[in-house]
C-alpha positions in Angstrom: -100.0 167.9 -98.9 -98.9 164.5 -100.4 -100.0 161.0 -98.7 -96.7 160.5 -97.6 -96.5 163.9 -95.5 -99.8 162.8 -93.8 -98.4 159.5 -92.9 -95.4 161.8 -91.7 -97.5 164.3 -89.8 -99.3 161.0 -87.9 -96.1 159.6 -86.8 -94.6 162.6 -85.4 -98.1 163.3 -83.8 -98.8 160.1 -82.4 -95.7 157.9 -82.2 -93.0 157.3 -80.3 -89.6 159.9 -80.2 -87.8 157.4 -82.6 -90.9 156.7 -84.9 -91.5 160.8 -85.2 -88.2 161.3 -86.7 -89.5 158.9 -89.7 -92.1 161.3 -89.4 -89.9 164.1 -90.0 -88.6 162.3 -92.6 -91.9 161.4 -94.6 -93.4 165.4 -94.2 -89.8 166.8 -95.1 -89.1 168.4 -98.6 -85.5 166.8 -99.6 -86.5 163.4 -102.1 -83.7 161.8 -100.4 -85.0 161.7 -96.5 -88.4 161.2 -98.2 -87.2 157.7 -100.1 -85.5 156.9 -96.6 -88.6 157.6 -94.3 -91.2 155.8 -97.3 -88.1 152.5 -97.2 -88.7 152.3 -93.8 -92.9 152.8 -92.8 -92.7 149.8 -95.9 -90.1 147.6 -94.2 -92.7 147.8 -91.4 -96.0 147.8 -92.8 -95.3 145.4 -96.7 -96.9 147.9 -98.9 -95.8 151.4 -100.2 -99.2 152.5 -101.1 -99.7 155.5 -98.2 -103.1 154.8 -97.7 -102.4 151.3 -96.8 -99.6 152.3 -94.9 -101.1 154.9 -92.6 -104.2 152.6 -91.8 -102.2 149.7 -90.7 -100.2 151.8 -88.4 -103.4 153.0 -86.8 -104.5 150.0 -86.4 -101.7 147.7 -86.0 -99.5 148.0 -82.9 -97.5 145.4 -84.0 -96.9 147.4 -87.3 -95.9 150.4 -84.7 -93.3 148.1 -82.6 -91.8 147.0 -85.9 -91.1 150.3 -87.3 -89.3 151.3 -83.8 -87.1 149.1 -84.3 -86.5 149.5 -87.2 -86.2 153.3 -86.3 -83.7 152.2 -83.9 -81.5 150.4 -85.9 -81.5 153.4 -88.4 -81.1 156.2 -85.9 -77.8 157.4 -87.2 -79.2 157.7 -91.1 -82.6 159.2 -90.0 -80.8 161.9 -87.8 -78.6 162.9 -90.4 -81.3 163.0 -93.2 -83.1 165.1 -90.6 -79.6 167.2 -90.5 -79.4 167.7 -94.4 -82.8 168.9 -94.7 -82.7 171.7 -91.9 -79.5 172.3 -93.2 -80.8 172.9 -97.1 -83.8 175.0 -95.6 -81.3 177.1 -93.6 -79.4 177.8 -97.0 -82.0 178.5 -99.1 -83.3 181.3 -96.3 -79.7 182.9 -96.6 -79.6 182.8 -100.8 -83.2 184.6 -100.3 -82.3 186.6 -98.3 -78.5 187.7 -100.4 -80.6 187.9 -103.4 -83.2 190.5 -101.7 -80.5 192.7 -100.1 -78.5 192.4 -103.7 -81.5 193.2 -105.2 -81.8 196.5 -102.8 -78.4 197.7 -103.2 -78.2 197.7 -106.6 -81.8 199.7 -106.8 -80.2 201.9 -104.0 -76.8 202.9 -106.1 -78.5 203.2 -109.8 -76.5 205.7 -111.8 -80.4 206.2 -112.7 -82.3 209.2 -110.4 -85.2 207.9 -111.4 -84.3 204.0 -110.2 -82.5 205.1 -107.3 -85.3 207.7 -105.7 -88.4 204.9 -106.4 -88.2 202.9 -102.6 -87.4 206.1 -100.8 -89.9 208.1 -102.5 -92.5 205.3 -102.2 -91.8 204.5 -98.5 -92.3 208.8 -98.0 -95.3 209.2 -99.9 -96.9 205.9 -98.1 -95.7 207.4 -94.8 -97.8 210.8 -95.5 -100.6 209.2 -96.8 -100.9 207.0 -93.7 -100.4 210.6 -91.0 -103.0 211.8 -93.4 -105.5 209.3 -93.0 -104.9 209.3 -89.0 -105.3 213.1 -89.1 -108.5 213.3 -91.6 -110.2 210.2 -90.0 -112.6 210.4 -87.2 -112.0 206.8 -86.5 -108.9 205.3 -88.4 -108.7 201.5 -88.8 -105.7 200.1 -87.2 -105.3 197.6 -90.3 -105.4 200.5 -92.9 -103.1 201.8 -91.1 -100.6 199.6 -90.9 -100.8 198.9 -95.0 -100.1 202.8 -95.5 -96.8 201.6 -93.1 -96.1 199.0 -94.8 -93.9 200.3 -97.4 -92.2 202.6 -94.9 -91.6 199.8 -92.7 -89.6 197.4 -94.7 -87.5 200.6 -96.2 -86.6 201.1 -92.6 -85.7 197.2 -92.5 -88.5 195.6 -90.6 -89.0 193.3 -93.8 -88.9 190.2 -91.9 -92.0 191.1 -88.9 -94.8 189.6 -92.0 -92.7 186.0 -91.9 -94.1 185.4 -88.6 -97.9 186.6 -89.6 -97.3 184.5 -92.6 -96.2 181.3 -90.2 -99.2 181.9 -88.5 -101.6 182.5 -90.7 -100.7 179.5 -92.7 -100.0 177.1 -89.7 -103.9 178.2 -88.3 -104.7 177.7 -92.1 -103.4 173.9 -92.3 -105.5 173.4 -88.7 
């Protein structure tokens, strides 16, 4: 995480509604709301050394009063930077997500048998495996489990149930 997004993480944490969006700003990943948020916590603080600027907003609530207005009179800008950046994040979810079903189609109408058999046969093999284990095992683990339905799982289309494990897991992670 940069100096900026901690400075960006503080504000949204502990600062006003106005002064969090220059929060969003500062911990968002487009270099153009970035440049916008850093413009502004400098207007307000005189330096653009992150370090300097995050201690005197801790310390400095006149550093904090100048920035909301400053937020104030840049409402308009911020919220659309804001705007921009969900808006990029949305798109590049959707190309992801094209490319993987492209990705699938194509492996799904191979003039190749070989090519064309490989995720189904995969996902029915894994699917054995795991009734196997279950059947063989006095005592199956619930977690070995699940990996032998893993494959079978996102051929049936249940691909995106791991993005939320993988929120969480990273969000208690970055805690």
């Amino acid at each position: 995480m940069s100096n900026w997004a901690k400075v960006g993480d503080w504000l949204k944490e502990n600062a006003g509604t106005g002064t969090a969006l220059v929060g969003s700003l500062l911990s968002g990943n487009a270099p153009g709301a970035i440049a916008a948020g850093i413009s502004l916590v400098s207007g307000a603080t005189g330096t653009d050394d992150p370090a300097k600027v995050l201690e005197r907003l801790q310390t400095s609530p006149e550093t904090m009063v100048k920035l909301r207005e400053l937020a104030v009179q840049e409402e308009a800008d911020i919220r659309q930077h804001i705007r921009l950046m969900h808006e990029a994040d949305l798109k590049d979810a959707q190309a992801q997500h094209t490319e993987t079903q492209q990705t699938i189609r194509s492996g799904d109408n191979a003039a190749d048998k070989f090519v064309r058999w490989t995720r189904p046969g995969q996902s029915w093999l894994s699917l054995m495996a795991g009734f196997i284990y279950v059947l063989i095992t006095d005592t199956p683990d619930p977690a070995l489990f699940g990996m032998f339905l893993t494959l079978p799982w996102a051929y049936a289309g249940l691909r995106q149930v791991g993005k939320g494990v993988d929120a969480y897991v990273t969000k208690k992670a970055n805690s």
